[in-house]
N, C-alpha and C positions, 0 to 999 in steps of 0.2 A: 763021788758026785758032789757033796758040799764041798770039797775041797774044790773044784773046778768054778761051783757058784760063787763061793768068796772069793775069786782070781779075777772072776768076769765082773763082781761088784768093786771091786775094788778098782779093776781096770775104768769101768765105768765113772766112778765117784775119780777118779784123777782125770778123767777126759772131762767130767763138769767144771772139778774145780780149775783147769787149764784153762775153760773156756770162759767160765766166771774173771779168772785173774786177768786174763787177755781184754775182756771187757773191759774190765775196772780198767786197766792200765792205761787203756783208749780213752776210755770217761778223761781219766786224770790227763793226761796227755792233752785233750782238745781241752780240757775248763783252766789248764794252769799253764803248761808251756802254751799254748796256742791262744789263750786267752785274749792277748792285746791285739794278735791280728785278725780274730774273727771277729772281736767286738767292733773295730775298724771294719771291717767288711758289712759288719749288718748295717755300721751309721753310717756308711757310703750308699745302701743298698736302700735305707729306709728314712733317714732324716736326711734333713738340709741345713745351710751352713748358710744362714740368712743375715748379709748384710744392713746391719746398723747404722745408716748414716749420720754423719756430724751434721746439725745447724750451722753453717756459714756465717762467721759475723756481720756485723750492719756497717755500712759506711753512713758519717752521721759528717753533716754542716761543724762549725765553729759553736753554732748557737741548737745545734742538737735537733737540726729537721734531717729527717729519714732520705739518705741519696741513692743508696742501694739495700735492697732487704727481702727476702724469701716470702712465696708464698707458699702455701700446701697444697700439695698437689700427688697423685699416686702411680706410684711404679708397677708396672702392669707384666706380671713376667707368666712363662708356661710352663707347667709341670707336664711332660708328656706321656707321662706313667697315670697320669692321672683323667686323663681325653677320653670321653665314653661316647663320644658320638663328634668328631672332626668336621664334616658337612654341615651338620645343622649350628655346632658355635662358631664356623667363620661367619656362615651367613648372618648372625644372629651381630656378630662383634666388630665385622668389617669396616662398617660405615663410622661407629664409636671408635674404635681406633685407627681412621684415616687410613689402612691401610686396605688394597687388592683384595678382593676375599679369591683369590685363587692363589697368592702368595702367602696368605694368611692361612687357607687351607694344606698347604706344602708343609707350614712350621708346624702346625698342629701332630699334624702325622710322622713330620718323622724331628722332631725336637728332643732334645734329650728332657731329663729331669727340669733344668730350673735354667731359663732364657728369657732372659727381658726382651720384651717386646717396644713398650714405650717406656723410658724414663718419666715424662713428666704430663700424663694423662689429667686433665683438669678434675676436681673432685665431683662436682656435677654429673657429668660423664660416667666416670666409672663405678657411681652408686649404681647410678640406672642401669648402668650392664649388668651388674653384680645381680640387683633385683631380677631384671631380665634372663639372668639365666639359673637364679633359684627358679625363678616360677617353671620352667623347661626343662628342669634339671638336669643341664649340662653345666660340666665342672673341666675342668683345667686350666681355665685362666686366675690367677691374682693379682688383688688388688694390695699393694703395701705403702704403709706412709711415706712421703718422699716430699721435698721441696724444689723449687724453680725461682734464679732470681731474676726480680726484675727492679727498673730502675723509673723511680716516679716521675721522673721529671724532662724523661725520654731523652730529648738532646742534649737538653741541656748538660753541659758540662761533661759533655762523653769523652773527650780526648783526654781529661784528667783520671775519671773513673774507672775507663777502659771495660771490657767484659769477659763471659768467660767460653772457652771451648771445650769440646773432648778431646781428650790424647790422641784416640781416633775414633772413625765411625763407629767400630763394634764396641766401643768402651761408654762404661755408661758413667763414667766419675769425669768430672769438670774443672778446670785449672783457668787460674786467671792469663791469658794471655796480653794482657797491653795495662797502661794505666795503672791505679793505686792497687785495683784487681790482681794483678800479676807483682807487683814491687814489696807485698804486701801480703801474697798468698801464705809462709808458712802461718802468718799471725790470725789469716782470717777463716783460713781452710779445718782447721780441727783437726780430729782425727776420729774417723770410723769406728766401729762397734761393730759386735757380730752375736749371733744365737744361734745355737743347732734346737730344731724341731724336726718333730715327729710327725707325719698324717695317718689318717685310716683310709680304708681304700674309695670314702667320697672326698679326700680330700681336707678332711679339717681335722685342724691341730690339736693333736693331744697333748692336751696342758701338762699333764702331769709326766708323762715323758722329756718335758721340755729339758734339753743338757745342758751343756757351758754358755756361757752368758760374756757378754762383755758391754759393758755401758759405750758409748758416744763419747768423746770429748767435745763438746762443742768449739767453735771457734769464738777468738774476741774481737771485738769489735771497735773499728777504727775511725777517730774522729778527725778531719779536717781542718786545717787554716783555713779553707774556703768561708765567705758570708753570702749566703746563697743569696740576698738583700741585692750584693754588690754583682753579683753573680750572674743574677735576673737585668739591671740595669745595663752592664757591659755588654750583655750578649744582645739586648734589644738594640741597641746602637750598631754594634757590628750588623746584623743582620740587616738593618736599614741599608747601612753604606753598601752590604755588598749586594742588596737589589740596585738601590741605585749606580754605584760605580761599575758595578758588573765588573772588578780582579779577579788575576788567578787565585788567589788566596787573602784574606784578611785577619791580622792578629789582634789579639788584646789582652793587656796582662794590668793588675792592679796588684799593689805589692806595699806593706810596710815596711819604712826605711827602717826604721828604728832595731826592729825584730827579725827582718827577712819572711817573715809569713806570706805568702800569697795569698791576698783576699779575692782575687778572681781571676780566670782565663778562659778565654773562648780564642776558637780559630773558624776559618769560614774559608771552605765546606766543612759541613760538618753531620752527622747522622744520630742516625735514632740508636741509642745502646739497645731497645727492647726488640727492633728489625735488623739484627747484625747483617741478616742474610741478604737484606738488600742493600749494603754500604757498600760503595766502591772504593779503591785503597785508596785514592787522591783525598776521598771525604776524610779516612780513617787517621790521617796522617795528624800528630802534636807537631804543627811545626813551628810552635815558643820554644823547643826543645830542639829539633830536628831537622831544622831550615837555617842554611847558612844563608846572608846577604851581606853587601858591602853595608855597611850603616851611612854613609852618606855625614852631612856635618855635625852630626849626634856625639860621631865621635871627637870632636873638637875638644869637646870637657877637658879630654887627655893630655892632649899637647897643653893646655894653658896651664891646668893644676901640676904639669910632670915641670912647666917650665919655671912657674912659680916657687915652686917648693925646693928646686934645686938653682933658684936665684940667678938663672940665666937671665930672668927678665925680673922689674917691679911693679908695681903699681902703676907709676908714673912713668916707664920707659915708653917709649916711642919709638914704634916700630914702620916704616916706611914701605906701605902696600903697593906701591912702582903704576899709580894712578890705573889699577885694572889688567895689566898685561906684566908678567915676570918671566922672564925668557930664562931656563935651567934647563941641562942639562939635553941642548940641543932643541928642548920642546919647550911651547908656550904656558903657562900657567894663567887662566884667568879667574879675575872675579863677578860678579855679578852686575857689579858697581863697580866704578875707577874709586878707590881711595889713595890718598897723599898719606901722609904721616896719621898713625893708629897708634890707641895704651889696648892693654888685652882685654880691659874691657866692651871695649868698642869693638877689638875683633869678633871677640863674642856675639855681641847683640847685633851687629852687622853682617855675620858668618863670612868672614873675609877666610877666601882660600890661602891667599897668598899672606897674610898677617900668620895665620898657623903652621905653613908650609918653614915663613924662614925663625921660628918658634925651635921649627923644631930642627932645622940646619945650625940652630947657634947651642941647642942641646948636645947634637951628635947622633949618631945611629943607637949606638950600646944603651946611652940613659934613655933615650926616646924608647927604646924597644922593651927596657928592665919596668918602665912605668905603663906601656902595655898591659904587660904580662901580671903586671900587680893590679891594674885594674880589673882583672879578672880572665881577660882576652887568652883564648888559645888554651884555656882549659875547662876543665867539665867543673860545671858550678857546683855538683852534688844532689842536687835535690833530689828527691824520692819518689821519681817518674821513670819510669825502664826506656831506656834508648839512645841518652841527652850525648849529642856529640859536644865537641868540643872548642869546633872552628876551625879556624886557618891564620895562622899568626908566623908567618916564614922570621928565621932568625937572622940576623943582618949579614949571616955571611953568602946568604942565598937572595938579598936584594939586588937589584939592577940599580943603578945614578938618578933613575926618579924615582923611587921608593918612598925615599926621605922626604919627600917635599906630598906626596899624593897618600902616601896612609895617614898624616894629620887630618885631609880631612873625608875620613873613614871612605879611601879607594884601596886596593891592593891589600883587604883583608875582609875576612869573613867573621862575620858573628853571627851567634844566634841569637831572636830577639828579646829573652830571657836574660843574657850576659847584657845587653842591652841596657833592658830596665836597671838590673841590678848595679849596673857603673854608674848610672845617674842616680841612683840609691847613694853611692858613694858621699855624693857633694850634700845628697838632702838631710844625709847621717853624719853632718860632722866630720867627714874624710875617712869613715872606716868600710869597710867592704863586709857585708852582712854574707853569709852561706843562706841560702833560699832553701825553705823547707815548705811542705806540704801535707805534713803528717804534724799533727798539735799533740792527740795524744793515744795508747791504747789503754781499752779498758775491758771488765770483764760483762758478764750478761750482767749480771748487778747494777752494773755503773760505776763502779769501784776502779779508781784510774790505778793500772798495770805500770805506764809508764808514760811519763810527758815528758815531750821535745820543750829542748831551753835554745833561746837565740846564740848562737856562734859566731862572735866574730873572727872571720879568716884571717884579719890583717889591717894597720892601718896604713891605708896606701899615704893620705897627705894630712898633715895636722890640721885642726878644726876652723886654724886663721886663712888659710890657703882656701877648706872647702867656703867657708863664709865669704871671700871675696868672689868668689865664681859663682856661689847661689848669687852675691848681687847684680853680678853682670846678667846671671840668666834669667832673675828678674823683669831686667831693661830688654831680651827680649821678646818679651811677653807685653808687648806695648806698643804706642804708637810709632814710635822712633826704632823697633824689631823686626825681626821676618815672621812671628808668630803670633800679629795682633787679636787674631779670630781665634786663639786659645785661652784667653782673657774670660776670668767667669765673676759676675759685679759682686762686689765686697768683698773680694777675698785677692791675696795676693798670690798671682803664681809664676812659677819659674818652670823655666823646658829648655829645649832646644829641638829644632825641626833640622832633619835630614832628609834630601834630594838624593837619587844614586842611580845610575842607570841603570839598564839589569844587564846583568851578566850574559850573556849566551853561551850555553852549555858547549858551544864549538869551537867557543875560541869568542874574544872581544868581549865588545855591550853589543845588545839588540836596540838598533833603529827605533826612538820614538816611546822605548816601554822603561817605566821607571818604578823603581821603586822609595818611596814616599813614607815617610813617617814622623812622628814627634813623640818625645817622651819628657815628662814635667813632672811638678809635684805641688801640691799646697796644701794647706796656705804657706808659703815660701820662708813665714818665720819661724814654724812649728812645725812642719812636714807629717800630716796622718797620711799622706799615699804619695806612690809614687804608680803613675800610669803611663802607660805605652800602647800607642796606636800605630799599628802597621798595614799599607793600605800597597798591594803587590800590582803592578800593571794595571791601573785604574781604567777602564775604556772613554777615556776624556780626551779633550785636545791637548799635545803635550806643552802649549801654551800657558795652561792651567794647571799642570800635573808636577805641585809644589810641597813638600810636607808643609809650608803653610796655610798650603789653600784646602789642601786633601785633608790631611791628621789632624791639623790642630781645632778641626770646627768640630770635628768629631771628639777628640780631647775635652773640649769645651764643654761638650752636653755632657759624657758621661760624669766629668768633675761636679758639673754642679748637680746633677742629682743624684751624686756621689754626696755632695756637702748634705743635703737636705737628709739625705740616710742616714747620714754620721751625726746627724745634727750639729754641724761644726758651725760655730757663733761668726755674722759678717766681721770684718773687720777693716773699712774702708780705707786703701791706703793712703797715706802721708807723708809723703817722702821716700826716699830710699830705705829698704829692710835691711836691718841689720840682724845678723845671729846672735846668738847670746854671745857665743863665740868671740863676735867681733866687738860687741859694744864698747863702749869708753876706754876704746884700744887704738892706740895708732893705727890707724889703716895702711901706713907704708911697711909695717911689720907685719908677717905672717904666720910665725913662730909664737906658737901659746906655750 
């Protein structure tokens, strides 16, 4: 009989201890191999993986006024694990977040974990909800810190700023899509941050569970060439003209020769950056950047500095305008005026067709076309605006017999009104061709400058004797004896040149009657602090009157001189003809410095 108890105890004590060992083995089994994946499964099951957002850098003026810059505001998402009563917090939330309370009812119930509802719920707003549904105690919505940008100054300046979008509707993260927003997004966008937290079962966070962490990068923040000063005055005058002219579109661009900075740009239509949703794309359109037009006799500059400089012509040559009528290449060539015998000066401040047309037939096709192309024409200028086409500038083996004689004076080529400005920058700068920027400098939230843009010169298209003789003729016309007397602003000396041009029609030709009109100048003509450009598109005037003298340059006129008063740029009554530094107590029949 003991012998059989000690068999059956023994049998016993091995079945315990099997079933002990089997335990343990399982314990060990689930806390050590199985460790990482059930810890994963509880932090899926019980915390969340709560987005960090970056602060957005500020887009700042030249002179450091706020263009673009975030408000606070809260991100409103559902925990659906957390909903203790669906009916009563739509009805309660509906109306505070804008949304259906029968749709708002649908996500409550059947939402997973963590779904944003609104990105950008105003702080107002979402206390009182918050309060509103402590007192009720209903729980599953939150509230989390979040920003929204907006733009001070509404229109102004929105084709340069641009704004921002979602990747798509369900995305709640935001990318610049247009303007310095978008050219500019990796510098100003940051980079995200995250935290896993923990709830109990009403909902609020146990601190002390709180897991991996990761801070924000904030983004830096980006300063302008813009002077909001110049900014405020060019867009008031645009807006004028385009109530009064009523065009399809109107430009304006104000630009440092010296530097290439742009101190201002407006376009006209234009919209509100903080009402994206109500902009039509014609409003939304940069078209300084993204509007081709023939430039009309603006581009004359070209033919007279390409002829000069390559000594086809001098000073003193004398060029035979065929009294008004030049019969080439089958077709008539006129001018405005009958002229007899012409020096390049006078075709200038007279805009004689035919003086620049046989300019640029005693050049030839190849150097006419090499000093295009170095004035900037037919390619993209660079600047720091997303879109910028480049033009239309055909190479001379793809001209037709009048080519030669009609792209002198800016027909049978496309510019944009940026490449524009910046060719008559050319003459205002001493003959070099500046790269046009729009970004001054980046810096950090401190203010501690990252990085500053330095002016670039691209190239000297004509030496400083050559651009000094054509700032003088564009002086003379800026005058009484010019076509751009009404761009004249008192004590200051200024130079331009006004462009006439028909418009294009998208089907083939010009359109009957609609012109496109402009002028671009600079002063004071001895010292150049701006160079501006007025572009005034299908004006609804009689086309009698529909002249970049009559149109641009009165408009030219006002923004310069409450440009000067801005700048506080000292009168300087003129006295004679300007000379550039360039040119002083220098033979004027020499052009070579």
């Amino acid at each position: 009989m003991r012998e059989k108890a000690r068999i059956r105890a023994a049998i016993v004590c091995v079945l315990m201890a099997s079933i002990f060992t089997g335990y343990s083995a399982r314990l060990i089994y689930l806390q050590v191999s199985k460790h990482e994946e059930y810890t994963a499964l509880a932090a899926q099951k019980h915390s969340i993986r709560l987005a960090v957002p970056a602060r957005r850098g500020l887009i700042f003026d030249r002179n450091g006024e706020i263009l673009a810059t975030n408000i606070p505001v809260r991100k409103v998402v559902i925990d659906g694990s957390h909903v203790n009563n669906p009916d009563a917090l739509a009805s309660l939330a509906a109306s505070s977040l804008d949304l259906p309370e029968s749709a708002l009812r649908q996500e409550l119930k059947t939402s997973s974990k963590y779904k944003v509802l609104r990105p950008d719920l105003a702080e107002d707003k979402a206390i009182a909800l918050q309060k509103a549904m402590e007192e009720k105690s209903l729980r599953g919505i939150y509230f989390h810190q979040n920003t929204t940008r907006t733009y001070p100054n509404g229109p102004m300046l929105s084709h340069v700023l641009g704004f921002l979008s979602r990747k798509d509707p369900d995305d709640e993260h935001v990318v610049g899509v247009d303007g310095v927003e978008r050219s500019m997004e990796e510098t100003l966008c940051g980079e995200e941050g995250f935290r896993h937290i923990e709830r109990d079962r009403t909902g609020r966070e146990i601190v002390i569970y709180r897991g991996q962490e990761q801070a924000a990068r904030n983004g830096q923040n980006v300063q302008l060439t813009i002077d909001m000063g110049l900014q405020a005055i060019l867009e008031a005058e645009m807006e004028s003209a385009f109530k009064e002219l009523k065009p399809e579109n109107a430009i304006g661009l104000i630009i440092q020769p010296k530097t290439g900075e742009i101190l201002a740009l407006a376009n006209r239509p234009t919209f509100d950056l903080n009402l994206i949703n109500a902009a039509k794309p014609e409003q939304m359109k940069n078209r300084a950047i993204l509007d081709m037009v023939e430039p009309g006799s603006t581009f004359k500059i070209v033919v007279a500095s390409a002829a000069l400089n390559e000594r086809t012509v001098t000073e003193k040559s004398l060029i035979y305008c065929e009294n008004g009528s030049f019969s080439y290449g089958g077709r008539i060539l006129r001018d405005h005026h009958g002229y007899g015998q012409m020096n390049v000066h006078d075709i200038l401040m007279k805009s004689s067709n035919i003086g620049s047309a046989k300019m640029a037939l005693m050049m030839g096709d190849e150097k006419f076309y090499e000093y295009v192309r170095r004035f900037g024409f037919g390619e993209r200028s660079g600047v720091q605006l997303p879109g910028e086409i480049p033009g239309l500038v055909h190479p001379p083996a793809r001209w037709d017999k009048l080519t030669i004689t009609r792209m002198p004076m800016g027909h049978s080529v496309a510019v944009t009104p940026l490449q524009m400005a910046m060719a008559m920058a050319v003459v205002a700068n001493g003959g070099k061709l500046m790269r046009p920027h729009i970004i001054q400098s980046i810096k950090d939230a401190d203010g501690n400058v990252v990085r500053q843009s330095e002016p670039e010169v691209v190239r000297e298209v004509v030496p400083p004797g050559v651009a000094g003789f054509v700032n003088r003729a564009l002086t003379e016309v800026v005058s009484a004896h010019g076509t751009a007397a009404l761009a004249s602003v008192a004590g200051f000396t200024v130079a331009g040149k006004t462009g006439t041009a028909q418009k294009v029609n998208p089907k083939g030709g010009y359109s009957e009657g609609k012109y496109v009109v402009s002028f671009v100048g600079y002063m004071p003509a001895e010292d150049p602090e701006f160079v501006c450009l007025i572009l005034i598109d299908d004006a609804k005037i009689s086309p009698s009157l529909n002249y970049g003298g009559l149109v641009a340059a009165p408009i030219f006129s006002r923004v310069a001189e409450k440009a000067a008063r801005y700048l506080d740029l000292t009168p300087a009554p003129r006295a004679g003809p300007i000379l550039p530094i360039a040119m002083r107590d220098t033979d004027t029949t020499e052009f070579r410095q």
